[in-house]
C-alpha positions as CSV (number, residue, x, y, z in Angstrom):
1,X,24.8,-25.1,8.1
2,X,21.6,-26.2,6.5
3,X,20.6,-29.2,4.5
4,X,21.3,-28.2,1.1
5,X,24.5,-26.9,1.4
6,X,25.7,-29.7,3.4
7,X,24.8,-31.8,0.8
8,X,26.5,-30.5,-2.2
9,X,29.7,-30.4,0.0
10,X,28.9,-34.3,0.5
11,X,28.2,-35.1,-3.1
12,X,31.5,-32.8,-4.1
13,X,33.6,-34.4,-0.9
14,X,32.2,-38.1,-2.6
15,X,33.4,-36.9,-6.3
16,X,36.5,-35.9,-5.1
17,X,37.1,-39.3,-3.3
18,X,35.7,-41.2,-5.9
19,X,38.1,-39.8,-8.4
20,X,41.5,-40.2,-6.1
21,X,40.1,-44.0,-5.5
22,X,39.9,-44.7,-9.3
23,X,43.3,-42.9,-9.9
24,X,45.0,-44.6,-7.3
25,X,43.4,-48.3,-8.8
26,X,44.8,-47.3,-11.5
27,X,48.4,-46.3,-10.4
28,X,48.2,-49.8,-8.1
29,X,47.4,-52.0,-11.3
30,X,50.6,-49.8,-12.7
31,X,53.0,-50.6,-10.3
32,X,51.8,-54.1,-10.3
33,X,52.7,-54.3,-13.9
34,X,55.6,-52.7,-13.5
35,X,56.8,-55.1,-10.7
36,X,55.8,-58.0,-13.0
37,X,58.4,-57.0,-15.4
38,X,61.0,-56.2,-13.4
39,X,60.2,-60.1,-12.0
40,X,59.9,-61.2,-15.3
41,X,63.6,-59.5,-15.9
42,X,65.2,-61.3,-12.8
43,X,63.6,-64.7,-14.0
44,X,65.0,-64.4,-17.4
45,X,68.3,-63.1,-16.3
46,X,69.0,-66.1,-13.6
47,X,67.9,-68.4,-16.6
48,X,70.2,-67.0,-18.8
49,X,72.6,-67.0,-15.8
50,X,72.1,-70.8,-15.6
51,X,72.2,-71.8,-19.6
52,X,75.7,-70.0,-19.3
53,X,76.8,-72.2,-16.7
54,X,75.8,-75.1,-18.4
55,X,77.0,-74.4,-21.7
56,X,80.5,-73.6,-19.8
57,X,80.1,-77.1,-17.8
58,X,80.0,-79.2,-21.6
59,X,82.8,-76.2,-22.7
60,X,80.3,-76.4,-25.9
61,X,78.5,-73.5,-27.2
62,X,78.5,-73.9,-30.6
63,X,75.4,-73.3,-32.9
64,X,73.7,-72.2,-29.7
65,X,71.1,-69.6,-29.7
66,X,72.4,-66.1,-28.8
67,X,69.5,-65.8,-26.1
68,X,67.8,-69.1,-25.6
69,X,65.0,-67.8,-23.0
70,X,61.7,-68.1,-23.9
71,X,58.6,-67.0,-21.3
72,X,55.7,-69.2,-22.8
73,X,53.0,-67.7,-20.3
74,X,53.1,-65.7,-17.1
75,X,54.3,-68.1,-15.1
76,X,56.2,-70.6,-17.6
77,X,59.7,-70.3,-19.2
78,X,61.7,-72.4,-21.2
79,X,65.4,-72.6,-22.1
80,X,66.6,-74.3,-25.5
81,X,70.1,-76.0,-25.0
82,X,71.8,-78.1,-27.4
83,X,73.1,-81.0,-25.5
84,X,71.9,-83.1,-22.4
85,X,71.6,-81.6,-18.6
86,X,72.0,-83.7,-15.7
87,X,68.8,-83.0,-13.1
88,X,71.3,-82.7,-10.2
89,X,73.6,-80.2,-11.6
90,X,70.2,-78.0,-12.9
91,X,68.8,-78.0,-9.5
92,X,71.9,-76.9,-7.8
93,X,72.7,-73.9,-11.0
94,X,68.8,-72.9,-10.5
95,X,68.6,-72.4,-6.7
96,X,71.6,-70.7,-6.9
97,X,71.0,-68.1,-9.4
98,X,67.1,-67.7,-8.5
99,X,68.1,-67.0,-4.7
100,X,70.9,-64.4,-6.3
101,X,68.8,-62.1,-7.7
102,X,66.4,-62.3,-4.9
103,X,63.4,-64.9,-6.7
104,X,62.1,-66.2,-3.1
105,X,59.3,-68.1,-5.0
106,X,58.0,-72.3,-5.0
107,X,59.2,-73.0,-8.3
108,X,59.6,-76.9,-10.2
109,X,61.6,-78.0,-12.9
110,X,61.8,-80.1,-15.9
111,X,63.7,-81.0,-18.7
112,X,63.2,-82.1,-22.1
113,X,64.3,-85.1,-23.6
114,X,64.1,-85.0,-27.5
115,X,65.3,-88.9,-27.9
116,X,62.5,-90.0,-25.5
117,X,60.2,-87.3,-26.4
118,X,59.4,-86.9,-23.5
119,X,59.2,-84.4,-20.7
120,X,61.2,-85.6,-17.3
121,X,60.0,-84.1,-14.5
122,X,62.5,-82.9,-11.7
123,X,61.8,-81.4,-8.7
124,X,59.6,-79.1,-6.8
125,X,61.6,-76.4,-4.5
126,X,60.1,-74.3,-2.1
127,X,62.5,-71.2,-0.2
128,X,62.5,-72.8,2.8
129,X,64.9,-75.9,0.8
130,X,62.1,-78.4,1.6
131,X,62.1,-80.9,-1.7
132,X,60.1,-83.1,-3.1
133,X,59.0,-84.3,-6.5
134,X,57.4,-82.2,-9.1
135,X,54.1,-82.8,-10.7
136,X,52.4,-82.4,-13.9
137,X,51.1,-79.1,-14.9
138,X,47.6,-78.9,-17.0
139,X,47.2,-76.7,-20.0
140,X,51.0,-75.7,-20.5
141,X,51.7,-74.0,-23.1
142,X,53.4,-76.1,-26.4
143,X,56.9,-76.1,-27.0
144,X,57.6,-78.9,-29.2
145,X,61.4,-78.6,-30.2
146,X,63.5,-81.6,-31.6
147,X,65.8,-80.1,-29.5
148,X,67.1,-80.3,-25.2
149,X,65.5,-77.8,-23.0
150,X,64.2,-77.5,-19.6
151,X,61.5,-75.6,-18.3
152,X,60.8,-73.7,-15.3
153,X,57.2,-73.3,-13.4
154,X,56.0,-70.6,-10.8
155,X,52.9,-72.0,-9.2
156,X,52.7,-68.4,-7.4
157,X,54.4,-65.9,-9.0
158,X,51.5,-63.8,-9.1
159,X,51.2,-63.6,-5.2
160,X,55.4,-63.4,-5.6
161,X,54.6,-59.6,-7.2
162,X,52.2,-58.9,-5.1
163,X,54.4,-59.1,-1.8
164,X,56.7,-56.7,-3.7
165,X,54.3,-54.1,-3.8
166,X,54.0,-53.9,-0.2
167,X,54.2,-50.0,0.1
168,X,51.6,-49.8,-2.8
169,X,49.2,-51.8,-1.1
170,X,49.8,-50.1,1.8
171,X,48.6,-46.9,0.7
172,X,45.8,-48.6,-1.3
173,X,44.4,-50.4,2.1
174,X,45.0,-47.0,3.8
175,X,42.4,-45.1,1.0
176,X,40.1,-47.9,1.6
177,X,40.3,-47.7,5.2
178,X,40.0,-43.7,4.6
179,X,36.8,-44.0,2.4
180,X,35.5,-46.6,4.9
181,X,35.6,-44.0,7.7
182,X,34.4,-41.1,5.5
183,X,31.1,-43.0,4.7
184,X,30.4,-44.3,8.4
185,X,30.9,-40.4,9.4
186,X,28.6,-39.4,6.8
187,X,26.2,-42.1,8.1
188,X,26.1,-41.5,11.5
189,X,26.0,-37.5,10.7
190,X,22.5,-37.7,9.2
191,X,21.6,-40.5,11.7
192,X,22.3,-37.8,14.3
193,X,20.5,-35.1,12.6
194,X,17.4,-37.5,11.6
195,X,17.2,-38.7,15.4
196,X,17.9,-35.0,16.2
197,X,14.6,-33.8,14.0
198,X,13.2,-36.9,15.5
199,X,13.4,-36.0,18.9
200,X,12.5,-32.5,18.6
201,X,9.6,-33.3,16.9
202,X,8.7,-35.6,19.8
203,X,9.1,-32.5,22.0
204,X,7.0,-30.2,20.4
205,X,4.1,-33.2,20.0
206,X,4.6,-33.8,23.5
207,X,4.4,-30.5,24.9
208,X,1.4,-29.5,23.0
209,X,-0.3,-32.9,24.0
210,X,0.1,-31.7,27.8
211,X,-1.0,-28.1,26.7
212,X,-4.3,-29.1,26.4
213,X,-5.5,-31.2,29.4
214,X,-3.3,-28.8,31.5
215,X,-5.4,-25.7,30.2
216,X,-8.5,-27.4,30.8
217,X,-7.3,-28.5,34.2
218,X,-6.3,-25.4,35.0
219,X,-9.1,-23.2,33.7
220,X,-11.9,-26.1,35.5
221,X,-9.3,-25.5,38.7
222,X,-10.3,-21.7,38.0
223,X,-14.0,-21.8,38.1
224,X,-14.2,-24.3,41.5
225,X,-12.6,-21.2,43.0
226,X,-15.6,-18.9,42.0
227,X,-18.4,-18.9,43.8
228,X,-21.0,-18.5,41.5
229,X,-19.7,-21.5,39.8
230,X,-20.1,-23.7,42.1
231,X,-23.2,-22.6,43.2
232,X,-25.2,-26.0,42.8
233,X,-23.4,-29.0,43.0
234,X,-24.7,-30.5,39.1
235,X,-21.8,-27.7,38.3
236,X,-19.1,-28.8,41.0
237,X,-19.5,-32.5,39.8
238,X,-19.1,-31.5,35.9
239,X,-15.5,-29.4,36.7
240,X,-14.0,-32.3,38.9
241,X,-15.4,-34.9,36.3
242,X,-13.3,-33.0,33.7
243,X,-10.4,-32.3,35.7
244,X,-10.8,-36.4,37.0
245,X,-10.5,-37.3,32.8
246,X,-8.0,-34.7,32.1
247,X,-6.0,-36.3,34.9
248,X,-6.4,-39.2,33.5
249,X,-5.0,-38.6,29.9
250,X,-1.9,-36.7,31.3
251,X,-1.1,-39.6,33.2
252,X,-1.5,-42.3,30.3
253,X,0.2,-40.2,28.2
254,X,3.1,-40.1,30.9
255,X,3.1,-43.7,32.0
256,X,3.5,-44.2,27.3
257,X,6.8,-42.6,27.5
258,X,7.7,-43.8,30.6
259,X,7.3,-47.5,29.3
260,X,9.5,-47.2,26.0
261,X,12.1,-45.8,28.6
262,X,11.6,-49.0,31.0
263,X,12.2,-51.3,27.3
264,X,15.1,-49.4,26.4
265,X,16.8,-49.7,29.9
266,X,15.7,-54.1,29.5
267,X,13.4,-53.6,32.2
268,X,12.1,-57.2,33.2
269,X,8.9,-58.3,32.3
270,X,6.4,-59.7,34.5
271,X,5.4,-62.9,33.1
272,X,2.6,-64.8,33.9
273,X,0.1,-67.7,32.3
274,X,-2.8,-65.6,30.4
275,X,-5.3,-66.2,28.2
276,X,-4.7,-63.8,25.4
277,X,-8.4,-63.4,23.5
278,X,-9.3,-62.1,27.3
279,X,-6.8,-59.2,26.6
280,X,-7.9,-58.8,23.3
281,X,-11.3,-58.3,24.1
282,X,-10.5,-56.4,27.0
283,X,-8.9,-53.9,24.8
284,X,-11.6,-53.9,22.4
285,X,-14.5,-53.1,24.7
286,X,-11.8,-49.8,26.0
287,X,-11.6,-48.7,23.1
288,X,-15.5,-48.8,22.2
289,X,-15.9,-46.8,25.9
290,X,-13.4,-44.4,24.7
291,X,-14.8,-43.5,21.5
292,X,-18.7,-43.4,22.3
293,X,-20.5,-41.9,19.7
294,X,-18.3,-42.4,17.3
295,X,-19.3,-44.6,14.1
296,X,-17.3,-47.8,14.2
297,X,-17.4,-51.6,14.2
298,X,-15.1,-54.5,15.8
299,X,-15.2,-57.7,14.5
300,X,-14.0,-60.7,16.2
301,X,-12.6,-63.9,14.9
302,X,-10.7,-65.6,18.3
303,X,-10.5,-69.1,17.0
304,X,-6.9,-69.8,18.2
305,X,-7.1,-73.3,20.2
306,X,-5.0,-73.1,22.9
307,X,-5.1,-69.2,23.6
308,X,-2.8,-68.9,26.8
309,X,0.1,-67.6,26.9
310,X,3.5,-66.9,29.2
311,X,3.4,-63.2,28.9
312,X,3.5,-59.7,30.8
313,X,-0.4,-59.2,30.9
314,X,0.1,-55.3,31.4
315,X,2.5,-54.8,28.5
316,X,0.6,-57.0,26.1
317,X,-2.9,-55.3,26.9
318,X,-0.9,-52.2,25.6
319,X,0.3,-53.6,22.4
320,X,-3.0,-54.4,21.3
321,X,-4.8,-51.4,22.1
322,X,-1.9,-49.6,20.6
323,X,-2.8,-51.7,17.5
324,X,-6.7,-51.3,18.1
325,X,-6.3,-47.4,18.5
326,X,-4.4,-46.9,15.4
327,X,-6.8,-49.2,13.5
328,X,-9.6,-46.3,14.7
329,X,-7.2,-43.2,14.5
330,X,-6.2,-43.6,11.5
331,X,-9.3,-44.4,9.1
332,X,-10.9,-41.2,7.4
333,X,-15.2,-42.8,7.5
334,X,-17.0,-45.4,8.7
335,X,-13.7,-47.7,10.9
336,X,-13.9,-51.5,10.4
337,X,-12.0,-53.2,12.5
338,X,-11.4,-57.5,12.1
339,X,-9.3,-58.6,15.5
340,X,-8.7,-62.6,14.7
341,X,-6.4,-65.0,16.1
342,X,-5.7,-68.7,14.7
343,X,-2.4,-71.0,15.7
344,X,0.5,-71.4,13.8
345,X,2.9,-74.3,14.7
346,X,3.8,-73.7,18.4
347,X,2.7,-70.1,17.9
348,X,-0.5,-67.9,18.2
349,X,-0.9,-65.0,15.6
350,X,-3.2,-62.1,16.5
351,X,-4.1,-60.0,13.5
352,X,-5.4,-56.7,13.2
353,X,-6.8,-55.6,10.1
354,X,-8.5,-51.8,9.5
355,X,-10.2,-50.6,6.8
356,X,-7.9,-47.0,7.4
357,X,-5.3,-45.0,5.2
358,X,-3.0,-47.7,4.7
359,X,0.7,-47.1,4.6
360,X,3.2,-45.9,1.5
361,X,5.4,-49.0,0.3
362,X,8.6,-47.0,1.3
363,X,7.2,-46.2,5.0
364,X,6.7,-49.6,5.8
365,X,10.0,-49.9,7.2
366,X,10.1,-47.2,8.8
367,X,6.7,-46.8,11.3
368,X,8.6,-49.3,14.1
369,X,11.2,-46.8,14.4
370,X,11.8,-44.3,17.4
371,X,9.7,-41.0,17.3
372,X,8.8,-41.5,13.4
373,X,5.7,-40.6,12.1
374,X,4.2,-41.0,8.9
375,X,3.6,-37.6,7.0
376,X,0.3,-36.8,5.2
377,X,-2.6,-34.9,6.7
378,X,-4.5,-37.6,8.2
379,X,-1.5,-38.3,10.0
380,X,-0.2,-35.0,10.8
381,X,-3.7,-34.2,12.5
382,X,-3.7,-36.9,14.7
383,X,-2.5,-37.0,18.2
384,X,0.3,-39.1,18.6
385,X,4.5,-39.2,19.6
386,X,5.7,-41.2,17.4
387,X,7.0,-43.8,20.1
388,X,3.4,-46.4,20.0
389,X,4.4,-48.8,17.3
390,X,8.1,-48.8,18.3
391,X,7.2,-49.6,22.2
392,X,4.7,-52.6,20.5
393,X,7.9,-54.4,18.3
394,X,10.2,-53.7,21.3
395,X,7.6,-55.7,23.5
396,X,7.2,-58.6,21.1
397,X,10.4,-58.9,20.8
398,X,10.9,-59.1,24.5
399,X,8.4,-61.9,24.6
400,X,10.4,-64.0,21.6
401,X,7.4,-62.9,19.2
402,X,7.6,-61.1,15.9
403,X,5.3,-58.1,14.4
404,X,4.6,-57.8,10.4
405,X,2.6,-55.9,9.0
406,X,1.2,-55.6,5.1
407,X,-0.7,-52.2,3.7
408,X,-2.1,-50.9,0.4
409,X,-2.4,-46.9,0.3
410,X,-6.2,-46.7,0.6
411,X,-7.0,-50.1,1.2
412,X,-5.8,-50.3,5.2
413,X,-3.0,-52.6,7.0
414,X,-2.9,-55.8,8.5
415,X,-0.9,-55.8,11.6
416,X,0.1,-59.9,12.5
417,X,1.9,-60.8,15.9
418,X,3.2,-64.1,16.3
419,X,3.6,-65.2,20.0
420,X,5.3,-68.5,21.5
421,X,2.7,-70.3,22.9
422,X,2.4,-71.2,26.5
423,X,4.4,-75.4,26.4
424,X,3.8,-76.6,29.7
């Protein structure tokens, strides 16, 4: 299935679920209304289930309201009643007829005392039975009668609904969990087919890196055989010279991969006290062997006092020629190359700053990951796997150190690694 049409059946697939998520928000915040009545409904009707009962205690009903239950706010109703209520035989009416029609919900109580004018507070009753006195409530709503009523409070009547609609938010929980899965699918698909490209592209730079010092190996292998060849030794020296170099870059090239597979297995590093600007210049003059003849200039600014480190010597030397050889790869004219290092708390920073290409804003996070390689035809013409800069983060890391790394297209990068300096 290619690319494109794998797409639109994401971005249809992603419509699709979008659209059920929204409708099913919207049939949830439904049902939740709808369960709020029906709550609403039992509250009033155990109210009106008590007023009865107390009316028929004081065998008084006259010049009563025909339906004296009023809900002042979501969780605050009142009941006019025309005579005095004892607290005791409230309480006992209320738990009653809340626990008949199911109301399993903390709830306090209060009555109203228009001679006092003054609201008595009774008490606060939780399912379990458990008692104890009720307290004030802020910003209730105002209910000034001349007249007896109590009141009745639901500290959490909203989470009351809410356990009611426990097949609703089932199925809502279940979508999410759904949508959840969809989208981690989705992302580890195109991480698999990214690292998939990835890899293959590795391949093919690979094998057409070892096409070329195998041909020449081969075809100097070839003329040692002829005679006429080798006839004076000037000849004989030149062929194993080349085949000696060719040898040489098959086997670095080998031993590259072969170290970002020792770091990815936690191969253990071989640590030992070294003084890093040796390294550094080490590097530097390898790289000036490696490209003689070629226009280019290293700069040197070690000022970083102490300089030593605790550090795998071999795997360190490789992270800064990696550095150094992409400072020198990648410029188009004329490389300028500034290696300095300076101390930072208990940490020495080595910075490498080119003069080269730079690096695009939106590949910058990108270049320390496995096999990538930044397109463009600078880049696309040079040799490379794709594996140097994330072999150099995976080795600072292993050390406890930390690579950044800054760039303007045009204006070239500015690699810094920051290394725990050597404390004892």
């Amino acid at each position: 299935m290619n690319r494109n049409r794998l797409r639109l059946i994401i971005i249809f697939t992603s419509i699709l679920i979008a659209g059920i998520t929204i409708a099913q928000f919207i049939f949830l915040n439904a049902a939740y209304k709808f369960q709020k009545e029906v709550s609403d409904q039992n509250i009033k009707a155990a109210l009106a289930r008590t007023w009865r009962q107390l009316i028929h205690e004081r065998k008084s009903s006259s010049q009563q309201a025909e339906y004296p239950v009023q809900q002042l706010s979501d969780k605050y109703f009142v009941v006019t009643i025309n005579q005095p209520v004892q607290k005791d035989s409230l309480k006992a009416i209320l738990k009653r007829e809340l626990s008949r029609l199911s109301i399993t919900t903390d709830f306090q109580f209060a009555i109203y005392n228009p001679a006092k004018k003054k609201l008595e507070l009774g008490d606060y009753i939780m399912p379990n039975g458990t008692e104890t006195e009720a307290n004030p409530v802020a910003h209730l709503p105002a209910y000034n009668y001349s007249n007896y009523y109590f009141c009745v409070y639901f500290p959490y009547k909203t989470w009351y609904v809410v356990r009611h609609m426990g097949l609703w938010i089932f199925f809502a929980l279940l979508l999410i969990g759904s949508i959840t899965f969809f989208c981690y699918a989705i992302y580890f698909m195109f991480k698999q087919s990214r690292l998939s490209k990835l890899q293959k592209d590795f391949i093919n730079a690979m094998t057409h890196e070892f096409q070329t010092p195998i041909s020449t190996i081969s075809i100097s292998a070839e003329a040692l055989k002829n005679p006429e060849m080798i006839a004076t030794k000037e000849r004989v020296q030149r062929y194993a010279t080349v085949i000696e170099e060719e040898a040489l870059r098959l086997k670095t090239q080998v031993e590259t991969v072969l170290q970002v597979e020792r770091i990815d297995k936690g191969h253990s590093l071989n640590r030992q006290l070294i003084d890093i600007h040796d390294l550094i210049i080490k590097a530097g003059n390898k790289i000036e062997l490696s490209t003689a003849g070629e226009q280019k200039s290293f700069m040197y600014n070690l000022t970083s006092t102490p300089s030593m480190v605790y550090a795998d010597p071999l795997h360190i030397y490789n992270v800064i020629y990696n550095l150094l050889d992409n400072a020198i790869k990648y410029s188009t004219n004329n490389p300028e190359v500034i290696i300095s290092t300076l101390n930072a708390k208990n940490k020495i920073v080595i910075s490498v700053e080119d003069n080269g290409i730079g690096i695009e804003p939106t590949e910058l996070k990108k270049i320390f990951n496995k096999f990538y390689r930044i397109s463009g035809a600078k880049t696309s013409s040079t040799k490379g796997f794709g594996i140097g800069l994330y072999y150099v983060k995976n080795i600072v890391k292993a050390h406890g150190g930390t690579i950044t790394v800054t760039s303007q297209p045009g204006n070239g990068s500015t690699f810094l690694i920051y290394l725990p300096l050597n404390n004892s």
